[in-house]
N, C-alpha and C positions, 0 to 999 in steps of 0.2 A: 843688457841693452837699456840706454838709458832715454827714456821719449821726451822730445824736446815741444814745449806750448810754440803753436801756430802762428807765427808774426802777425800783430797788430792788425795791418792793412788786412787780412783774410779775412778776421775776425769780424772788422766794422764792414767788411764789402760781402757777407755773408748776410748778415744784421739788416744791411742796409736793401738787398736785394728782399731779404723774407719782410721786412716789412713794409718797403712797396707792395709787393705781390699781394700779400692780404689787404693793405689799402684801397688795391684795384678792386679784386674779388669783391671785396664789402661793397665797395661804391657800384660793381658791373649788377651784382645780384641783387640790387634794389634797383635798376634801369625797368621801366615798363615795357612790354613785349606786345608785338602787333603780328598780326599771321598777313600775310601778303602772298597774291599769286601771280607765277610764272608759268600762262597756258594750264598744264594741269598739277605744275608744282606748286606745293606748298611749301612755304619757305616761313621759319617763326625766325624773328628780330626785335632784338634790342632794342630800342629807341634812344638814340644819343641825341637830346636836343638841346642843351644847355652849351655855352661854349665849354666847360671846365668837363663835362659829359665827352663830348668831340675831341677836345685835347689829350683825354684818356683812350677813349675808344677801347681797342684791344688790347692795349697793352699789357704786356706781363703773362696772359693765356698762355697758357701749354697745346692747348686742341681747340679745333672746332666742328664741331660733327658735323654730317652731312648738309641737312636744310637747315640749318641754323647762320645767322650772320648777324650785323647791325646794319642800323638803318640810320644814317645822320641827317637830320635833320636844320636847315637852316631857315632865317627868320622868313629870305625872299631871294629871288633868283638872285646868283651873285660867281664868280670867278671862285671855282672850288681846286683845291691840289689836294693830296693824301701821300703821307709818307709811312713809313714803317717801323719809328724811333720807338726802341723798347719793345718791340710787335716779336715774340718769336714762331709766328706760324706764318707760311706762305697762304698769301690772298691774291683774290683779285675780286677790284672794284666797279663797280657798276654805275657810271654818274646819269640822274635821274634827274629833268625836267619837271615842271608843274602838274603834268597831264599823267604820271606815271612811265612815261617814254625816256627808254634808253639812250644816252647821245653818244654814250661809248664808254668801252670798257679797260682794263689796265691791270696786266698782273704784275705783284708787288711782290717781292722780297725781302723774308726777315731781315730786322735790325738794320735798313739803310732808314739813309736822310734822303735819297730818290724821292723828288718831286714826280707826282702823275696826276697831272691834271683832266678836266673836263673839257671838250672841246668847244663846249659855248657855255655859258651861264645855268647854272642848275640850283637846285630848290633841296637836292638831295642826292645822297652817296648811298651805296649800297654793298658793304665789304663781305663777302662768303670767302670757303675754302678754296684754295689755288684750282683755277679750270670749272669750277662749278656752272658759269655761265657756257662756257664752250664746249662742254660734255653734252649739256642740253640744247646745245644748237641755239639761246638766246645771244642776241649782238644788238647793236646799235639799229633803232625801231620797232622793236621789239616792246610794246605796253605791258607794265606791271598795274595789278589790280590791289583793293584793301586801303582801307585807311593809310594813310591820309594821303593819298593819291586821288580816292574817289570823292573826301573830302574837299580837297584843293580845287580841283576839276568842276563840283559843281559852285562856287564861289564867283 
């Protein structure tokens, strides 16, 4: 039997996939982390505050464990969407006001271009594991506590 080499396109779409994914990894593990509470959850996040930060987000992730998420951070209230490009885990986002208050939330699915926006202006996004907020009964009114919510708030 004689083994024939892998056509080209594998080779570079192989290549090209491992060294995004260690690109992310690199850049996700040097993101700063904030503890943030929902009632008596403790939820630890990422801090995405840079645009090129936000532009990555999750991408490339394999998992996300339970209380673990990112937190996006923008400069001032503004017209927020979230989509899933490059994302392979199901989320749902949480879009957060100045005050730490929920305006509403959106579950996503891996690898689309699906637009999920906010329903009014927000300061901040909050992506966990698919259902995380709806398992815990958190929705739309719902105040989140921690930096830099409480920061914001008293300003």
């Amino acid at each position: 039997m004689k083994l024939r080499p892998a056509p080209l396109w594998r080779i570079v779409l192989a290549v090209m996939l491992t060294a995004a994914a260690s690109v992310s990894d690199a850049q996700q593990a040097a993101l700063p982390q904030v503890t943030l509470k929902a009632g008596k959850q403790l939820i630890r996040a990422e801090v995405a505050s840079t645009s090129a930060e936000r532009e990555t987000g999750l991408m490339f992730r394999r998992q996300l464990s339970g209380n673990h998420g990112m937190l996006f951070v923008f400069a001032h209230d503004r017209p927020v969407c979230m989509w899933m490009k490059n994302t392979l885990i199901p989320l749902t986002v949480a879009f957060i006001d100045d005050h730490g208050a929920i305006t509403n939330t959106a579950d996503m699915q891996p690898l689309t271009l699906d637009s999920h926006c906010a329903a009014q202006n927000v300061r901040f996004a909050l992506e966990m594991p698919l259902g995380w907020f709806a398992k815990r009964g958190i929705q739309a009114g719902f105040a989140l506590r921690g930096t830099p919510f409480d920061t914001v708030a008293a300003k």
